[in-house]
C-alpha positions in Angstrom: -21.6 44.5 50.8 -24.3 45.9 48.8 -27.6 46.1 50.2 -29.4 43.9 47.7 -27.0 41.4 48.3 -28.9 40.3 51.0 -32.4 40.4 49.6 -33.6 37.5 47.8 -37.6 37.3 46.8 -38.2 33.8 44.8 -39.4 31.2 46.9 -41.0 28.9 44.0 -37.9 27.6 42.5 -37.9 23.3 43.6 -34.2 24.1 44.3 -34.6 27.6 46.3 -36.8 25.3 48.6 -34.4 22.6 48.4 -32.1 25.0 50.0 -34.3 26.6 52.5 -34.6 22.7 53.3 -30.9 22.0 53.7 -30.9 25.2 55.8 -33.2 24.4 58.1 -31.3 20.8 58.6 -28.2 22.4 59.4 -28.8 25.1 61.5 -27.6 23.3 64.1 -24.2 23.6 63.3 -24.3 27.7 62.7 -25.8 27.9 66.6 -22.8 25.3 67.5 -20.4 27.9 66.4 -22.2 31.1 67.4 -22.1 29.7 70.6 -18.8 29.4 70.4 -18.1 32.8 69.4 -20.9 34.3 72.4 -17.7 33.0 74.3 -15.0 34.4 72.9 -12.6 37.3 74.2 -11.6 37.3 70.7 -14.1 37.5 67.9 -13.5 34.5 65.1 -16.5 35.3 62.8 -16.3 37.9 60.4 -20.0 37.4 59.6 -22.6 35.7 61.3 -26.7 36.2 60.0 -29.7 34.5 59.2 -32.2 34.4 56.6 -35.7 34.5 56.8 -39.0 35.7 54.9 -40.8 38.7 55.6 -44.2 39.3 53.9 -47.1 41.8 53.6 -50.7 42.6 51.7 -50.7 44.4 48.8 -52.7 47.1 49.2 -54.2 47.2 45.8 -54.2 43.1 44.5 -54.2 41.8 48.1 -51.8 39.4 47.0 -48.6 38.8 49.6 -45.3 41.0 48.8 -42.5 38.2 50.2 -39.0 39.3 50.8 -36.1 37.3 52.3 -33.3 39.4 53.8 -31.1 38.5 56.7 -30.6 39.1 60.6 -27.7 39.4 63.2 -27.3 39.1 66.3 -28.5 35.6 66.4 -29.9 33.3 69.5 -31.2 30.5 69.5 -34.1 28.7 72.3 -34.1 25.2 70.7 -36.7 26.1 69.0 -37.1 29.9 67.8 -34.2 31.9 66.5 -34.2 35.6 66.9 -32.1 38.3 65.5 -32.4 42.1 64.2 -32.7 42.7 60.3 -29.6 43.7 58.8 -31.0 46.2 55.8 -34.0 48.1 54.8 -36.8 46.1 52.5 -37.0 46.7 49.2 -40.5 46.7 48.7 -41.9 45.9 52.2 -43.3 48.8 54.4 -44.4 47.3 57.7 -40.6 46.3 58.9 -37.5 48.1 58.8 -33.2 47.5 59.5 -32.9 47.1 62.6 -36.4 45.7 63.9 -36.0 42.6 66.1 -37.9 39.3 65.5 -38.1 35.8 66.8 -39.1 32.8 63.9 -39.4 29.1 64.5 -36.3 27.4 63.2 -38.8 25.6 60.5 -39.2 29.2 59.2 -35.8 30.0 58.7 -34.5 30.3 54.9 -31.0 30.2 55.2 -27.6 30.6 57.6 -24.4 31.7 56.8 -21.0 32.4 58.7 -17.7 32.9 58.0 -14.1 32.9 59.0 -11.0 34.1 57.8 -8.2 31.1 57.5 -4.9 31.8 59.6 -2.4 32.2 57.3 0.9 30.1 58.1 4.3 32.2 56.7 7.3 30.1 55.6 9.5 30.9 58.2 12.3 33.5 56.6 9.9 34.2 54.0 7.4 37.1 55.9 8.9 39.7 54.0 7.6 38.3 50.4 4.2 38.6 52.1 2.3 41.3 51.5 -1.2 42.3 52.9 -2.8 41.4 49.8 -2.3 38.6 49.8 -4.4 37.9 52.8 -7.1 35.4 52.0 -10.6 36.4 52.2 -13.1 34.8 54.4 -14.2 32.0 53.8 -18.2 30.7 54.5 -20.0 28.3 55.4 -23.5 27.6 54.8 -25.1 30.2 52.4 -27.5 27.8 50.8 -29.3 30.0 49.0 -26.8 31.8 48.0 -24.8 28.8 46.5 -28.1 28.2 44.8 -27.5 31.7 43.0 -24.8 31.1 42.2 -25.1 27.8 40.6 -27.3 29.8 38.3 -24.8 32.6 36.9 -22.3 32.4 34.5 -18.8 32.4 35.6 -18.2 36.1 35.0 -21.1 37.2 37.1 -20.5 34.8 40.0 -17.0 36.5 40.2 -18.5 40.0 40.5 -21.1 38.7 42.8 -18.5 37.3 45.1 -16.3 40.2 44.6 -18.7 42.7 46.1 -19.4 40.0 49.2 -15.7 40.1 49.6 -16.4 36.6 50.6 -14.2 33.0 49.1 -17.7 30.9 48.9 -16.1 28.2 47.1 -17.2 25.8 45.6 -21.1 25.6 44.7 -21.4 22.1 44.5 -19.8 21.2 47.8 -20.8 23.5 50.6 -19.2 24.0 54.0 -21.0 23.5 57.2 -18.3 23.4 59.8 -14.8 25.2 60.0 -12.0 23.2 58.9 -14.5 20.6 57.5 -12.1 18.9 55.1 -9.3 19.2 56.8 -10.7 18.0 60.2 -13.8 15.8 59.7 -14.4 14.9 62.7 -15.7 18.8 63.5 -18.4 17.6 62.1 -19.5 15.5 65.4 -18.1 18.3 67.8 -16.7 21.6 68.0 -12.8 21.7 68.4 -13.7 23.9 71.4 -16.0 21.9 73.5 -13.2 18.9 73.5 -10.5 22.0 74.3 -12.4 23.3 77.3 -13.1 19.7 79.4 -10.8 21.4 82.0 -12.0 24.6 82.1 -15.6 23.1 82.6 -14.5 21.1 85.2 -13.2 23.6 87.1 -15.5 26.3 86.4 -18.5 23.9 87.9 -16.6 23.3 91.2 -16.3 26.9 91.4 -19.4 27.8 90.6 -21.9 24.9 91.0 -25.1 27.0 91.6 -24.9 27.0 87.6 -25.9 23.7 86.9 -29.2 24.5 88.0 -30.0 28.4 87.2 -32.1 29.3 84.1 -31.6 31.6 82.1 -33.6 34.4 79.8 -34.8 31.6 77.9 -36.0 29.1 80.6 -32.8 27.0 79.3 -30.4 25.2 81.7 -27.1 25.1 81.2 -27.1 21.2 80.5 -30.5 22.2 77.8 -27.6 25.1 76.3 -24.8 22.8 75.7 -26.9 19.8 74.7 -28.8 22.5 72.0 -25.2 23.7 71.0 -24.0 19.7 70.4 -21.1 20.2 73.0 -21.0 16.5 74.5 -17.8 17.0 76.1 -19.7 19.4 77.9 -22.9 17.8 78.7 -20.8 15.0 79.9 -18.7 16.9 82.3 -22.4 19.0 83.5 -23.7 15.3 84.2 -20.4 14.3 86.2 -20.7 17.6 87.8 -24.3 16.7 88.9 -26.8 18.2 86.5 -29.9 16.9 86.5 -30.6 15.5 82.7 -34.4 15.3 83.6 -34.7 18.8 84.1 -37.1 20.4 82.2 -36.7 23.8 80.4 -39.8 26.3 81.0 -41.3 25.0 77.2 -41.4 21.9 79.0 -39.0 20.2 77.2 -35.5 17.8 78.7 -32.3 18.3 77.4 -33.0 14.8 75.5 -35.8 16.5 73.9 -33.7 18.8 72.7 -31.0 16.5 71.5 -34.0 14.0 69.3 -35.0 17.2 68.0 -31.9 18.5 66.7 -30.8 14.8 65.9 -27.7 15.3 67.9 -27.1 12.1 67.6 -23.9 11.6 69.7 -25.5 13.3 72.4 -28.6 11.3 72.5 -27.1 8.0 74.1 -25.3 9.6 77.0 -28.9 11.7 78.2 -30.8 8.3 77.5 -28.2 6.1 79.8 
């Protein structure tokens, strides 16, 4: 990808703020499936980054020079996500690629992942398939980006897709969860929390010191999974004996976090 593919300045546009909005909302669902991936042996995401602003004075008009450009390496507190920027500013001079930075999730100005589908041969067919025709990855998220899009004429949403080497789809109907339309009910958890009951199960009796350790962000594991939306895990960590009224060193339960994130299939088993 180019580098000013990932830059994006106007921030006055009601439907650039519209999508920094929808953004914000749904961020929950990009940490859900980084989390996911912090966990893999296997990497599934062949992108993973979030936007933000960055700003400075003008030296000569003292007016504010804004630039959005995106970070890597995500994590996530409940409340502050933190990353590394990705490229070099275009007009900025007091940050640079590669600088680390932790913003409030209200800050954040977009999210984007994505995934390349599995491709399923017709068995006895393979050999009429040729690497080419491998599909590209597909996103999810991308907000701002879909906004841009929404914008060009067809030609030039082609070539700006084309050098992304990304399938965005559709501008008008964006993606928030893998497999969205062809499994709904990801939408309320993560294929992968429901996959793993017995793995949790037997990783606490192994290990049952966990439920209670913190870790380098004052988080439980029962604050981690609720913050994630993994309620087949926060229901095995209860069974297991985790403490929901434990607080996180911000202060906050693992109900907090679930009201904030409006996890709301998670909130009734914390509040029972």
């Amino acid at each position: 990808m180019e580098e000013n593919s990932f830059i994006f300045t106007d921030g006055q546009d009601p439907k650039m703020i519209e999508a920094y909005e929808k953004a914000r909302e749904t961020f929950k669902y990009f940490w859900r499936e980084q989390s996911w991936e912090n966990r893999r042996i296997i990497p599934a995401l062949d992108l993973s980054c979030v936007k933000a602003s960055f700003s400075e004075k003008d030296a000569e008009t003292g007016e504010d020079i804004v630039e959005h450009m995106w970070m890597n390496e995500i994590d996530f507190d409940g409340e502050t996500v933190s990353g590394f920027l990705i490229n070099e500013p275009n007009k900025l001079t007091n940050i640079k690629a590669g600088d680390y930075f932790e913003i409030p999730l209200s800050e954040i100005s977009d999210w984007l992942f994505a995934i390349t589908p599995a491709v399923k041969k017709p068995k006895g067919l393979s050999k009429l398939f040729s690497s080419s025709e491998n599909p590209l990855p597909k996103t999810y998220g991308g907000f701002t980006i879909h906004k841009m899009r929404a914008d060009m004429p067809e030609d030039e949403r082609k070539e700006h897709d084309d050098a992304w080497q990304l399938n965005f789809g559709d501008f008008n109907d964006i993606l928030i969860v893998n497999e969205q339309k062809e499994h709904p009910e990801n939408l309320t958890e993560h294929p992968m929390s429901k996959n793993m009951d017995g793995e949790f199960q037997k990783f606490f009796q192994e290990y049952p010191e966990e439920l209670t350790n913190t870790d380098e962000n004052g988080l439980k594991l029962l604050h981690r999974e609720t913050i994630a939306g993994n309620l087949t895990s926060v229901k095995i960590a209860l069974e297991a004996g985790a403490d929901k009224n434990a607080r996180s060193e911000k202060g906050k339960t693992a109900l907090d976090y679930a009201k904030q994130l409006k996890w709301e299939h998670i909130i009734p088993v914390l509040e029972n």
